[in-house]
C-alpha positions as CSV (number, residue, x, y, z in Angstrom):
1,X,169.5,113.2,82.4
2,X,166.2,112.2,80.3
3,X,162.5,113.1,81.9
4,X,159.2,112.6,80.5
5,X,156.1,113.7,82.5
6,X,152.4,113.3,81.3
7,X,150.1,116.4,81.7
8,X,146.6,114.4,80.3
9,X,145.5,111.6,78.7
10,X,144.7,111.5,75.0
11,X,143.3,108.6,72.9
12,X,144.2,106.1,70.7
13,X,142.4,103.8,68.2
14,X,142.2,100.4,68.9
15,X,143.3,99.8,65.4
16,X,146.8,101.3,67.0
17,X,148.7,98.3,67.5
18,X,152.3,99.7,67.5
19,X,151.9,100.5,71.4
20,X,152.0,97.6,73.9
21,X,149.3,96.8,76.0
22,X,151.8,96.4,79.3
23,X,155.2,97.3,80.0
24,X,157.2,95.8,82.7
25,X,160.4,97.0,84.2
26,X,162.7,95.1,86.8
27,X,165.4,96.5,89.3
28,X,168.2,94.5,88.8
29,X,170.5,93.5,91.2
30,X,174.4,94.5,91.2
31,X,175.5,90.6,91.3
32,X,173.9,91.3,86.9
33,X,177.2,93.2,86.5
34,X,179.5,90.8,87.2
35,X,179.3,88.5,84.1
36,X,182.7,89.0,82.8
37,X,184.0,87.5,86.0
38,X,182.4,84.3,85.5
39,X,182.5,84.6,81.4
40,X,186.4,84.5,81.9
41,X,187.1,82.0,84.5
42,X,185.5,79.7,82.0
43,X,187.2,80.6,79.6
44,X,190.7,80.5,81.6
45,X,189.6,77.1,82.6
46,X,189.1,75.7,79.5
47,X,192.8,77.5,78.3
48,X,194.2,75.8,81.1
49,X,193.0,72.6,80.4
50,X,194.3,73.0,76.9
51,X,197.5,73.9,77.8
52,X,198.3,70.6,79.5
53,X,199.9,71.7,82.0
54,X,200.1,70.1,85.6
55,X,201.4,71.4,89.1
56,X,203.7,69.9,91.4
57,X,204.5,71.2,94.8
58,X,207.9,70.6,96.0
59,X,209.8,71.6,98.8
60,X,212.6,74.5,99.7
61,X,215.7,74.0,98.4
62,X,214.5,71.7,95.4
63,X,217.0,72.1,92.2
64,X,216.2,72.4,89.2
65,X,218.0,71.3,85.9
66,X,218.4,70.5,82.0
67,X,221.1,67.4,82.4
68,X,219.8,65.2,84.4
69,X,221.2,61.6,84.0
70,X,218.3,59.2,83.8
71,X,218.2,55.8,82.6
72,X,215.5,55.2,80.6
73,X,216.2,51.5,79.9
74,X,219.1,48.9,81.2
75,X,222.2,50.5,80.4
76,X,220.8,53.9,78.7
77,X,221.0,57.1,80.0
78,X,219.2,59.9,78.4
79,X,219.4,63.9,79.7
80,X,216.4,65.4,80.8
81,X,215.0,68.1,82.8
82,X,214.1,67.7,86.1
83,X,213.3,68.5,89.8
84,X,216.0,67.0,92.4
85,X,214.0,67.3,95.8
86,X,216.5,67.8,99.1
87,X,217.0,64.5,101.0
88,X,213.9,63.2,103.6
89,X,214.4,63.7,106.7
90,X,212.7,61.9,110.2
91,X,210.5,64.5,110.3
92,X,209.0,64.2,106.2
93,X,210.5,61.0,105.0
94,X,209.4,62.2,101.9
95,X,208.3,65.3,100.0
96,X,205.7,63.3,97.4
97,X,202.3,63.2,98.4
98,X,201.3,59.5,98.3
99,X,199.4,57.7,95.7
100,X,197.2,56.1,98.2
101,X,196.1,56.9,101.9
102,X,196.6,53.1,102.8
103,X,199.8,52.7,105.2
104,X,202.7,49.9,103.7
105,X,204.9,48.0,105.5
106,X,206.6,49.6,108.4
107,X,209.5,52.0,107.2
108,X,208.2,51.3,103.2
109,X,207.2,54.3,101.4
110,X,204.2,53.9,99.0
111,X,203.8,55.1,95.3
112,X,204.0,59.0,95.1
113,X,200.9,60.9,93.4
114,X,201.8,61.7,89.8
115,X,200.9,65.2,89.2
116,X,197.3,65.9,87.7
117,X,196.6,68.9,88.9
118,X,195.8,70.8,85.9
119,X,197.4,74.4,85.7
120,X,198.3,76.8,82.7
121,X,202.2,77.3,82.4
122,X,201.4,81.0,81.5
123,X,202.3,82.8,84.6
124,X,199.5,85.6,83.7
125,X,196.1,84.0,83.5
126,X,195.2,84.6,87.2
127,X,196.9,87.8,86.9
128,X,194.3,88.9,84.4
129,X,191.7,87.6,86.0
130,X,191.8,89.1,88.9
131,X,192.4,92.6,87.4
132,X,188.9,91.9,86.1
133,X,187.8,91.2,89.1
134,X,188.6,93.9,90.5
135,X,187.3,96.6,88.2
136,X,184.0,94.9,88.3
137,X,184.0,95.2,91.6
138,X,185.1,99.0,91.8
139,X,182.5,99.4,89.1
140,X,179.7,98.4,90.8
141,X,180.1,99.5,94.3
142,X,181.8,102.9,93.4
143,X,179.1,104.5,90.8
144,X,181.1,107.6,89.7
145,X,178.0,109.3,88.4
146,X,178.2,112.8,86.5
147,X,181.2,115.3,87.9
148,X,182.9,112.5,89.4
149,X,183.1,110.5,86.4
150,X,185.0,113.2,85.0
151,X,187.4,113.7,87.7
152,X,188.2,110.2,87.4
153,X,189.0,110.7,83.9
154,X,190.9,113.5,84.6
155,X,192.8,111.7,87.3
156,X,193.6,108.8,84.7
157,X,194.5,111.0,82.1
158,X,197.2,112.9,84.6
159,X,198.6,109.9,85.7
160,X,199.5,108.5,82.0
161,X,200.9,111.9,81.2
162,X,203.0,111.7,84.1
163,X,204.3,108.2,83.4
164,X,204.6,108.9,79.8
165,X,206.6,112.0,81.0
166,X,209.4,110.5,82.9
167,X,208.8,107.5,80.5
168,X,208.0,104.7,83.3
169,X,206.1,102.3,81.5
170,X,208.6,100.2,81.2
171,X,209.3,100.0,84.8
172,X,205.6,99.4,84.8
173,X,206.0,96.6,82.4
174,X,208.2,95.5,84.4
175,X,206.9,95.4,87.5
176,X,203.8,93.7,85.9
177,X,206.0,90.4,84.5
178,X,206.9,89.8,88.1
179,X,203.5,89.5,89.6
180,X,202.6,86.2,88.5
181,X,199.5,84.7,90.2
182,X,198.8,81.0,89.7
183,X,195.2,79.5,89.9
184,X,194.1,75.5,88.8
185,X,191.8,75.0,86.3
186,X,189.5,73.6,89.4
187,X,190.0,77.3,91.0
188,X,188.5,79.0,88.0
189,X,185.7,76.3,87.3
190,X,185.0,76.5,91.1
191,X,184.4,80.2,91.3
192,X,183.0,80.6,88.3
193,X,180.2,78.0,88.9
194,X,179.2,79.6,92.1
195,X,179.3,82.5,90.8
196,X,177.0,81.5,87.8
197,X,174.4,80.1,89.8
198,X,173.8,82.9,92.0
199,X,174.0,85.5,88.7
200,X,171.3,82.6,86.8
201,X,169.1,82.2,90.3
202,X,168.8,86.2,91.0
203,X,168.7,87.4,87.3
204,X,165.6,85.0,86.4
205,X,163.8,84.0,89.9
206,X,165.2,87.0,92.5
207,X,165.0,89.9,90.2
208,X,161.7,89.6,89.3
209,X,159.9,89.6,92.5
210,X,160.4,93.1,92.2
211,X,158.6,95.2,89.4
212,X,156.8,98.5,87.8
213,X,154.2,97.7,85.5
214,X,153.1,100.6,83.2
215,X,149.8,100.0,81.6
216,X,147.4,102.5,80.1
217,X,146.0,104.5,82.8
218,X,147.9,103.5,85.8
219,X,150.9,102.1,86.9
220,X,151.7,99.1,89.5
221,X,154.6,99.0,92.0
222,X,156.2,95.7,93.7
223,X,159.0,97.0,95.4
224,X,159.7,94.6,98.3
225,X,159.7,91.1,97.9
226,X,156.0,89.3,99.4
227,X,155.0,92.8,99.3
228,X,151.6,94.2,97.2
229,X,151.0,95.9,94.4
230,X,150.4,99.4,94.5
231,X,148.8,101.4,91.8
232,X,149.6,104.8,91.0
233,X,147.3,106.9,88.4
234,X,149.8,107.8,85.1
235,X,148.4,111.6,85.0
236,X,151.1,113.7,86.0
237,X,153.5,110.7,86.7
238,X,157.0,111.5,85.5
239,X,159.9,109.8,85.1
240,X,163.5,110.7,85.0
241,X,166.6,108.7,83.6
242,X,170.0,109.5,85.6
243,X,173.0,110.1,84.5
244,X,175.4,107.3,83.5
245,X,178.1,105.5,85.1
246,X,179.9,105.1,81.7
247,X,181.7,101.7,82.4
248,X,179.0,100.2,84.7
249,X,175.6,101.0,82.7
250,X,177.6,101.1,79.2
251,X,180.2,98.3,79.3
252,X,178.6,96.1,81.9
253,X,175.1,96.7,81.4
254,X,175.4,96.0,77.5
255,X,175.7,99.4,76.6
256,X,171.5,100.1,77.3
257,X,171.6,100.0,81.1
258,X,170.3,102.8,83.5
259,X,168.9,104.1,86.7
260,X,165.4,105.1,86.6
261,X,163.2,107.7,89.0
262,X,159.6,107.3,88.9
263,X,157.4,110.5,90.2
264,X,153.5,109.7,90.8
265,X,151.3,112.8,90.5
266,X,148.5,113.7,92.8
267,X,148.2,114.6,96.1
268,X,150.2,112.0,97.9
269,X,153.0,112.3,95.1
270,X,155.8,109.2,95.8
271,X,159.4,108.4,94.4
272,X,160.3,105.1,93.0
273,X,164.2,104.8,92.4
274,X,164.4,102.0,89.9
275,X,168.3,101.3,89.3
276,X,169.6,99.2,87.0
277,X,167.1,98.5,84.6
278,X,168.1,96.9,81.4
279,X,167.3,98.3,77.8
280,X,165.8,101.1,80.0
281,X,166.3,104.0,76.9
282,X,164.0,102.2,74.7
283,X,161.7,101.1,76.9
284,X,161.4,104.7,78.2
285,X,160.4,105.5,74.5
286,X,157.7,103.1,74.5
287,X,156.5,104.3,78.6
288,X,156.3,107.9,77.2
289,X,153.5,106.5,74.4
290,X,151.9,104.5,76.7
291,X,151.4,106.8,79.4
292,X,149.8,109.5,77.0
293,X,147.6,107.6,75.7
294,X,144.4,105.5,76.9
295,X,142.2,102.7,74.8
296,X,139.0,104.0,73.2
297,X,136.3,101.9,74.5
């Protein structure tokens, strides 16, 4: 835990030009951690597409082989794999979704759909993705924050001795290999365009409705959105840095991320909790100058 309080103003040149005039700091949403989700469904999408792979739904009881007969031209047959679907029945003349919605001649079947349905023929692309999505969402709505980050590491650390112990992680493994979790390249594209936009709309428009401006000599406070600014004398003003959530502010937050608290002196003294506030150590640096200083006029 970093603070930094001001106890008086002292002057600086004008020729002083290392110290900016204004610096602005915005709360930024929890939706800002969740650009690996998005990050990696494009980039599954794009692997899926590559791999060339295409689904095809087909019903129970469908067999599958390497030596099927087929004639590929009058008179030769060539093996090849293939999927035998189960006889039609009244009830689904046939298993193929159709090429076409228009309706043939009664009791004619029209052209099945050939499959284009693009899908990765690795089993463990959606699998991966949503253990990522997952952790990002623990991460951000369960801040383990000082003690309790250690417990958790102390919790994760007991369980791998324990599997290592009675040497489990191969069952693990194992276990892993059958959960195989299928998603289209359109699923990943889908998701991860939605959830794009609304990371893109509240990172540069949303976010910054909000704000603390630190300027020499006072400070200014949006912290609702249509709201005023409120201004807040710097002498006396403090400002404390919390402790980290290791993977959230570190891993997700680009390794500078933070929570912020903001004490205003004087009689009326307020709080300002400022939480996630990017590239907030360095800026923090720069706040401490700027608040202890005032222009020469």
């Amino acid at each position: 835990m970093a603070t930094t309080e001001s106890k008086g103003m002292q002057p600086l040149p004008s020729a002083d030009h290392d110290i900016q005039k204004e610096i602005r700091l915005y709360s930024r949403s929890d939706i800002f951690y969740w650009w690996p989700v998005w990050s990696l469904g494009y980039a599954l999408a794009l692997l899926t597409y590559l791999d060339g792979g295409h689904l095809a739904v087909v019903p129970e009881s469908t067999e599958a082989r390497r030596d099927w007969r087929v004639e590929v031209a009058p008179g030769r047959f060539e093996s090849r794999e293939g999927l035998i679907l189960p006889r039609g029945d009244d009830r689904h003349p046939a298993h193929l979704s159709p090429a076409t919605a228009r309706k043939g001649p009664r009791g004619a079947l029209s052209a099945p759909q050939q499959p284009r349905v693009h899908i990765a023929s690795n089993p463990y692309f959606g699998t991966w993705f949503f253990l990522v999505l997952l952790v990002v969402f623990v991460s951000t709505h369960t801040p383990l924050r000082g003690v309790w980050e250690w417990v958790a590491v102390l919790f994760i650390a007991l369980f791998v001795a324990l599997v290592s112990l009675y040497s489990l992680w191969g069952t693990i493994h194992d276990w892993f290999l059958l959960l195989h979790i299928q998603i289209t390249m359109a699923g990943y594209v889908f998701l991860s365009t939605w959830l794009f936009a609304i990371w893109l709309v509240t990172f540069l428009y949303f976010d910054k409705l909000t704000y603390i401006v630190f300027s020499t000599g006072q400070v200014r406070v949006r912290q609702a959105i249509g709201e005023g600014e409120k201004t807040y004398d710097v002498t006396n003003m403090s400002l404390e840095l919390q402790p980290n959530v290791f993977f959230r502010h570190r891993v997700l937050g680009l390794y500078d991320a933070g929570d912020l608290i903001v004490r205003t002196g004087g009689s009326r003294p307020e709080a300002f909790h400022w939480p996630n506030v990017l590239r907030v150590r360095s800026q923090m640096r720069k706040i401490e100058r700027l608040i202890q200083t005032r222009e020469v006029e």
